[in-house]
C-alpha positions in Angstrom: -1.8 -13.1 11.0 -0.6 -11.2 8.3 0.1 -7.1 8.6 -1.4 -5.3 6.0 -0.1 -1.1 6.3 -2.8 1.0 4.3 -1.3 4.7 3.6 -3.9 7.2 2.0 -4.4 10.9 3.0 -8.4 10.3 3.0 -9.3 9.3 6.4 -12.8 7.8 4.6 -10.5 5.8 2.4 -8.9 4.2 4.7 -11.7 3.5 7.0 -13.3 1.7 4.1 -10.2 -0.5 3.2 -9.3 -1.2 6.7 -13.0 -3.0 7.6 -12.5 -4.9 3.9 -9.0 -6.3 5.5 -10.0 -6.8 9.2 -13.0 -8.5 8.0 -10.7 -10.8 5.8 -8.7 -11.7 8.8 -5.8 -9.2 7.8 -4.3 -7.0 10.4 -4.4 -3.6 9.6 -2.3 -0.6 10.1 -2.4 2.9 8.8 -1.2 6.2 7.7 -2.4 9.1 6.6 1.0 10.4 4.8 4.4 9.1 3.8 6.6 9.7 6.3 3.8 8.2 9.5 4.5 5.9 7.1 8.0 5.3 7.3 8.2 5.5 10.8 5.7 2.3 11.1 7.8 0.4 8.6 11.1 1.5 10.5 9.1 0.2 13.9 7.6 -3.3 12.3 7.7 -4.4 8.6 4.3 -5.1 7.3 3.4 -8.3 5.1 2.4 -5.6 2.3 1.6 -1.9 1.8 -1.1 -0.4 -0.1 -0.2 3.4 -0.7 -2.2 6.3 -2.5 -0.1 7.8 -5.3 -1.3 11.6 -5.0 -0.6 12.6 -1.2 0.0 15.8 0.2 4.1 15.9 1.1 5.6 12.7 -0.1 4.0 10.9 -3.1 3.1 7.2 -3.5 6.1 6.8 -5.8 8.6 8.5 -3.3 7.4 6.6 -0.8 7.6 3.4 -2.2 11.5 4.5 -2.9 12.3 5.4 0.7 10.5 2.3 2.1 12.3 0.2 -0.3 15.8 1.4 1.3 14.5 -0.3 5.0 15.7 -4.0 4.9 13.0 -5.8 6.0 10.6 -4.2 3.2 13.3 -4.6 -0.1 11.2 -7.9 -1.0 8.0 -7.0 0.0 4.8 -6.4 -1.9 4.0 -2.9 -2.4 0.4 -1.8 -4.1 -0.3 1.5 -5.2 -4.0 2.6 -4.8 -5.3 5.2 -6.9 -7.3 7.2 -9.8 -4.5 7.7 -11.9 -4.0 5.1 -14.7 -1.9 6.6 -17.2 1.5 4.1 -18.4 4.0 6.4 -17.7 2.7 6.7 -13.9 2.6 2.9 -13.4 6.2 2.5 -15.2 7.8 4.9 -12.8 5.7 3.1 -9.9 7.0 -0.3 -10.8 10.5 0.7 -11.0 10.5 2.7 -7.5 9.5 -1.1 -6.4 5.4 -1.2 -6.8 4.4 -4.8 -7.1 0.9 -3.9 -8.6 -1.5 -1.2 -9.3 -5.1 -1.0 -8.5 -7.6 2.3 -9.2 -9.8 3.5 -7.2 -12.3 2.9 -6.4 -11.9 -0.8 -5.6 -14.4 -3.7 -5.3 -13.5 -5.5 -2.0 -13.9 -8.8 -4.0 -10.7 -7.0 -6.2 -8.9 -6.0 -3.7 -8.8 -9.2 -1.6 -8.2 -10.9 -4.6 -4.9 -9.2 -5.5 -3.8 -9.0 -1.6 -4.3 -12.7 -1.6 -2.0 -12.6 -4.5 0.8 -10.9 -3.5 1.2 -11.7 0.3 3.1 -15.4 0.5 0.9 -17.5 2.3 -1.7 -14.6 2.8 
């Protein structure tokens, strides 16, 4: 079963995503800021992490940076979740290592559809 880590500051968020995942057959961890974050990934890798970009403490885009740097999550997929949708955010999210950007709010059809996507063999 595939590990899917959900990291958004909205507790309502991630209640919503997490039953679209479970329900898909994902397994589903989350977080509620960057570095609870961290210290899952440091613990157990996930198959692919889905992270706000505006979080109190450390953004989206730092966290996808510092998760980056564990070894087990260098090649993994990395989607950033969010209302924002200007360019210049997304550049700067792809080149901290985001594999994909999707704004809220997200159809479950959408989002299943990209998860299947990025996660090899997912």
């Amino acid at each position: 079963m595939k590990t899917i880590l959900l990291v958004d500051d909205s507790t309502t968020m991630l209640m919503s995503m997490e039953g679209i995942l479970k329900r898909a057959g994902y397994q589903v961890e989350t977080a509620t800021n960057g570095d609870a974050a961290l210290k899952k990934i440091a613990a157990a890798c996930p198959d692919l992490m889905i992270t706000d970009l505006n979080m109190p403490g450390m953004d989206g885009i730092t966290l996808i940076r510092e998760a980056k740097k564990v070894p087990g999550m260098r090649f993994k997929p990395v989607l950033m979740l969010t209302t924002e949708s200007q360019q210049a955010k997304r550049n700067e999210a792809k080149a901290a290592g985001a594999t994909g950007w999707l704004v809220k709010p997200v159809k479950a059809e959408e989002l299943l559809s990209v998860v299947k996507q990025v996660i090899p063999g997912g």
